[in-house]
FIKOLZA-1660 file (N, C-alpha, C; in steps of 0.1 Angstrom, whole numbers, plus 5000, padded with zeros to 4 digits):
% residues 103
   i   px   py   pz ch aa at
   1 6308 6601 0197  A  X  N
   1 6310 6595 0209  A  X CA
   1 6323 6600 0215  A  X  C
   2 6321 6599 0225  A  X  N
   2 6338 6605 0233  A  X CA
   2 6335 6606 0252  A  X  C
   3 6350 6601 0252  A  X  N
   3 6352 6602 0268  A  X CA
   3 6358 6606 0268  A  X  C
   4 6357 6619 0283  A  X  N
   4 6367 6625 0290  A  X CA
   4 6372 6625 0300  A  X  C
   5 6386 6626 0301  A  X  N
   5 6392 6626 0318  A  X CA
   5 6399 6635 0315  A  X  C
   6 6395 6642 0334  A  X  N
   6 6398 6656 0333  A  X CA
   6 6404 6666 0325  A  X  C
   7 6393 6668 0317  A  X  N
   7 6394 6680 0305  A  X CA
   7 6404 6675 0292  A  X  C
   8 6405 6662 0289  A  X  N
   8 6412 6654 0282  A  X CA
   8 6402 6646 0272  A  X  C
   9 6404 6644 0259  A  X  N
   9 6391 6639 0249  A  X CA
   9 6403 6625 0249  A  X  C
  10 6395 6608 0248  A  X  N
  10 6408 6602 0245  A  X CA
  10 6402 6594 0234  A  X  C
  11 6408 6593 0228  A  X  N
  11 6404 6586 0215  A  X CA
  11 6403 6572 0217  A  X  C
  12 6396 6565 0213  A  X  N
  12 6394 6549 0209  A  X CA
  12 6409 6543 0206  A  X  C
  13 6416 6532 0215  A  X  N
  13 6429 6526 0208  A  X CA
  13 6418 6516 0200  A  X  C
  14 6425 6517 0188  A  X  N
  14 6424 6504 0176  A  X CA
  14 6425 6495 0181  A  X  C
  15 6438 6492 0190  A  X  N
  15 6445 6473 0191  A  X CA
  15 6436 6466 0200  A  X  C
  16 6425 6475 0208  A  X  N
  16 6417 6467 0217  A  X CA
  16 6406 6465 0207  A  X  C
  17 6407 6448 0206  A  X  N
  17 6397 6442 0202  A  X CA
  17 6387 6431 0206  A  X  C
  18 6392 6431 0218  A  X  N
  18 6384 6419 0229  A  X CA
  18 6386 6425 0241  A  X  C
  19 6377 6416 0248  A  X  N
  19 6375 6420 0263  A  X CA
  19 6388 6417 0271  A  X  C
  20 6396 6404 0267  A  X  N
  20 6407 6403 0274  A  X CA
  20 6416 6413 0269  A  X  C
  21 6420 6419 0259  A  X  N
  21 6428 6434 0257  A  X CA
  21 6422 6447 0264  A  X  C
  22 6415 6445 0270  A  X  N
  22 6412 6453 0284  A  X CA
  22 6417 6455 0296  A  X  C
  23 6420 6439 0295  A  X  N
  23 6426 6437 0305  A  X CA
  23 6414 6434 0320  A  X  C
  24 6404 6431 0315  A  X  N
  24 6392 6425 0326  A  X CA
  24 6396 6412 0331  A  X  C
  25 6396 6410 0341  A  X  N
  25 6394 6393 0346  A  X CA
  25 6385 6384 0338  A  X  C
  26 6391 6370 0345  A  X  N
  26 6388 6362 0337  A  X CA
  26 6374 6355 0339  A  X  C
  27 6369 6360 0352  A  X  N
  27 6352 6358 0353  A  X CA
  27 6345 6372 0346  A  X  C
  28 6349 6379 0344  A  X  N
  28 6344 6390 0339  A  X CA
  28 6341 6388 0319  A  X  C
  29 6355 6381 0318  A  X  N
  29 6349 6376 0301  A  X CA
  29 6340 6366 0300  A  X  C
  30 6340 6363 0308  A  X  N
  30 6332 6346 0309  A  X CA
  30 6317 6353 0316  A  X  C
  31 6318 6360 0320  A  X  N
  31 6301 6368 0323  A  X CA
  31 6298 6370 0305  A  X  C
  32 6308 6384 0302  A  X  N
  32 6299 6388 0286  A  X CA
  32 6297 6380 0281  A  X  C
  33 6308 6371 0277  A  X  N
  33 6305 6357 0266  A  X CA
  33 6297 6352 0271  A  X  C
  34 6292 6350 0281  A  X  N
  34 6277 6340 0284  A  X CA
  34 6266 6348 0283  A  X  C
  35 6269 6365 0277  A  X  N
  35 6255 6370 0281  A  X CA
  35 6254 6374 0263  A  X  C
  36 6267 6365 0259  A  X  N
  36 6264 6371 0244  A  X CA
  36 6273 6383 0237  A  X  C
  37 6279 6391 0244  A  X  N
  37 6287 6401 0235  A  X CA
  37 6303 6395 0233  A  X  C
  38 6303 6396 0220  A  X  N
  38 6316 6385 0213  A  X CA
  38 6331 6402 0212  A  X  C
  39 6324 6416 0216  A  X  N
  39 6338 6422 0211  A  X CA
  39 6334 6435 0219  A  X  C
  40 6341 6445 0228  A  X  N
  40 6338 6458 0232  A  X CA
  40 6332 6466 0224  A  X  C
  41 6324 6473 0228  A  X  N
  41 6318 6486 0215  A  X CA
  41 6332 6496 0217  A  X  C
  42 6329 6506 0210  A  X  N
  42 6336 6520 0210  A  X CA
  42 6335 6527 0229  A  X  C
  43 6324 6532 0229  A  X  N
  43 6325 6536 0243  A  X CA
  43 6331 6523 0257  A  X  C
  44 6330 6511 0252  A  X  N
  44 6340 6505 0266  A  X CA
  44 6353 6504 0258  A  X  C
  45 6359 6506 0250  A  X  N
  45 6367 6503 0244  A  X CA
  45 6376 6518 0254  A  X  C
  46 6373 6527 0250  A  X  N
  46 6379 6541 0254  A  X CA
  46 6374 6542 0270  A  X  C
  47 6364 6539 0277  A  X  N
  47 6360 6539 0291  A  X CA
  47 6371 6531 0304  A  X  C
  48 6364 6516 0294  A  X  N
  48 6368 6506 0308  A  X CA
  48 6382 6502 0310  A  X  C
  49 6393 6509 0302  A  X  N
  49 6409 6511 0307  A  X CA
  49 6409 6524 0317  A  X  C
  50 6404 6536 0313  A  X  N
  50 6407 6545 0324  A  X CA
  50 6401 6543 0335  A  X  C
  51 6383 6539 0336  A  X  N
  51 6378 6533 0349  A  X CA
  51 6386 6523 0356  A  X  C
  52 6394 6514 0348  A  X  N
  52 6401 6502 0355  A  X CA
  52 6411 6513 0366  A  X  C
  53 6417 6521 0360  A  X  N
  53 6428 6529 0367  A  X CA
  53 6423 6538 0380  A  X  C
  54 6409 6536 0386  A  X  N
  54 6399 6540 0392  A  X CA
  54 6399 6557 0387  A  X  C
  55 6398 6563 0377  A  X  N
  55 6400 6573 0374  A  X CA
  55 6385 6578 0368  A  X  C
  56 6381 6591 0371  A  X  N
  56 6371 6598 0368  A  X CA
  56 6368 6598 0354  A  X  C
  57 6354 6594 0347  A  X  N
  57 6351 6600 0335  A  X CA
  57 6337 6604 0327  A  X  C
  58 6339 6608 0320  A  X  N
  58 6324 6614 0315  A  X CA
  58 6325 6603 0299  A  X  C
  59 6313 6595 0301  A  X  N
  59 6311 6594 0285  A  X CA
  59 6298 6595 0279  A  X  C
  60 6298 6597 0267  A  X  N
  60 6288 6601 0263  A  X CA
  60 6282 6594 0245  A  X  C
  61 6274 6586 0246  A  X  N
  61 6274 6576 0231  A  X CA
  61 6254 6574 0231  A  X  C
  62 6252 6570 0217  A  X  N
  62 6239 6566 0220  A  X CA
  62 6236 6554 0227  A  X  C
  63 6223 6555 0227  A  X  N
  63 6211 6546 0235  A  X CA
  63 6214 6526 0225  A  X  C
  64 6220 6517 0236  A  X  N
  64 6222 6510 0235  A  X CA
  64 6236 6503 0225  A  X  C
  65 6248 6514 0229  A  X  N
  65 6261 6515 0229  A  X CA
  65 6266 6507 0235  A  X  C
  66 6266 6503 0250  A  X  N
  66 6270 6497 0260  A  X CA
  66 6275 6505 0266  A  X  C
  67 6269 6515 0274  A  X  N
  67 6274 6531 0283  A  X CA
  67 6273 6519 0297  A  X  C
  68 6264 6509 0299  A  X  N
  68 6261 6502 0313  A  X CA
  68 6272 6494 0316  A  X  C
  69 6275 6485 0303  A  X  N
  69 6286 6479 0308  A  X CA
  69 6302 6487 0311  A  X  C
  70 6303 6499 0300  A  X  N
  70 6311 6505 0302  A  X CA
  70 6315 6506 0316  A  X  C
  71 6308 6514 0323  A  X  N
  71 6309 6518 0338  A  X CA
  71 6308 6504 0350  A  X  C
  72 6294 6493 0344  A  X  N
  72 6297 6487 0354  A  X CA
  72 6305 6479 0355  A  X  C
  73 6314 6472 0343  A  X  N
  73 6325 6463 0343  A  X CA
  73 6332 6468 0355  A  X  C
  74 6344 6478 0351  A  X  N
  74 6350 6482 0360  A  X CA
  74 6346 6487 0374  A  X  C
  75 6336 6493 0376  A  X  N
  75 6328 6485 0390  A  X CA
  75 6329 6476 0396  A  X  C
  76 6331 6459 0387  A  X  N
  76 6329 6445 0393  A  X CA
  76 6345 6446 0395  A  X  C
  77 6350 6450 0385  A  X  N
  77 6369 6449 0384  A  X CA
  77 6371 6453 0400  A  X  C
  78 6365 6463 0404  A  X  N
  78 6373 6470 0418  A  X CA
  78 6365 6470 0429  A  X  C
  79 6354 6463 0430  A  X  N
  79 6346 6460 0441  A  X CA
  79 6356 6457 0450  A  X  C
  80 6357 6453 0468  A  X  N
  80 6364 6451 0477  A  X CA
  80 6352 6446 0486  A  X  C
  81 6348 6430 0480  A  X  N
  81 6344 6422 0485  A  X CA
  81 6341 6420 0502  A  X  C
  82 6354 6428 0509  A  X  N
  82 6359 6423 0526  A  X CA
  82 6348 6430 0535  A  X  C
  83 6340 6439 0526  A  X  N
  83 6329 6444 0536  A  X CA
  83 6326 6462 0529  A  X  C
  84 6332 6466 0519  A  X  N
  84 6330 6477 0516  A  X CA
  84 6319 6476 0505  A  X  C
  85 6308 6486 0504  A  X  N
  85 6300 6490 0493  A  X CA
  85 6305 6497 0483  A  X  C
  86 6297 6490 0472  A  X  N
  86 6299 6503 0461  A  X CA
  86 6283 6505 0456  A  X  C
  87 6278 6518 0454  A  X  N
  87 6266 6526 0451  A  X CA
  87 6265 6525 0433  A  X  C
  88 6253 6524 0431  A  X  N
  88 6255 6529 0418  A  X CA
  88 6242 6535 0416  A  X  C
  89 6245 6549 0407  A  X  N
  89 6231 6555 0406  A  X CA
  89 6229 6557 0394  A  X  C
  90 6216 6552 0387  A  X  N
  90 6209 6550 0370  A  X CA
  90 6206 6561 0369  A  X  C
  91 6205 6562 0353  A  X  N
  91 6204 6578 0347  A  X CA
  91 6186 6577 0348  A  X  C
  92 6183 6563 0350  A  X  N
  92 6169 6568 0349  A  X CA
  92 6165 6551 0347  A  X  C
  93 6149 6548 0353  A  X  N
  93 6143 6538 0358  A  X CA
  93 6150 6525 0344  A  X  C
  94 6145 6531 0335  A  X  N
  94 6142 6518 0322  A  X CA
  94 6163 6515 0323  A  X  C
  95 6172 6519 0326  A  X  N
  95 6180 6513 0326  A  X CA
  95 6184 6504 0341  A  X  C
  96 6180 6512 0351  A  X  N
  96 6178 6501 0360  A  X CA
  96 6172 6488 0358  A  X  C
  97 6158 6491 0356  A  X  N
  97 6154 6478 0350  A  X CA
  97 6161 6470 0344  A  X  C
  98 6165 6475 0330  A  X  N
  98 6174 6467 0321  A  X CA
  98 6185 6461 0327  A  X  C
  99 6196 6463 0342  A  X  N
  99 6202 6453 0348  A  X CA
  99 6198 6451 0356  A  X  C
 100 6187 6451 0365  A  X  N
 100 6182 6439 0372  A  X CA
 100 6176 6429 0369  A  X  C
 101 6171 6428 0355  A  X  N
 101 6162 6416 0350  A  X CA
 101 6173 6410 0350  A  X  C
 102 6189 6412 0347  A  X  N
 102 6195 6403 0344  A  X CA
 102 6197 6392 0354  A  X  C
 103 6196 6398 0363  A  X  N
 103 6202 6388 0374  A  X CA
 103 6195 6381 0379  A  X  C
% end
């Protein structure tokens, strides 16, 4: 598994062990904890700090890693509620599905 920004490999920090060492908001921990995930995987661990910095990245982990939350957390982090969109486009139907049932 590994993320990259611009042509940069960045390794997994250790010390993040929770979703608040991410540094996510405080409805954002209280979303995962209610949906059940008690600790980041590896790929948001290394993702959702550089996404928070709105900064470009590639990652790449297996099939039910958390690649979704990875990208969408930081998504919900920087939405601008006041009338702007944000797009999101699925690698493919069965994970679409898999976040819209949620809601």
């Amino acid at each position: 598994m590994e993320v990259s920004k611009a042509n940069e490999t960045i390794q997994c920090k250790e010390k993040v062990t929770t979703f608040v060492d991410l540094g996510v908001s405080k409805e954002i921990i209280k979303a995962v904890s209610d949906m059940g995930f008690e600790e980041p995987t590896p790929i948001q661990k290394m993702s959702i700090p550089v996404a928070l910095q709105k900064q470009d990245i590639i990652g790449q982990a297996q099939t039910g890693t958390g690649k979704t939350a990875a990208f969408g957390i930081p998504i919900l982090e920087n939405i601008d509620i006041s009338g702007t969109a944000s797009y999101c486009a699925f690698a493919n139907k069965r994970t679409c599905y898999s976040i819209c049932r949620r809601n």
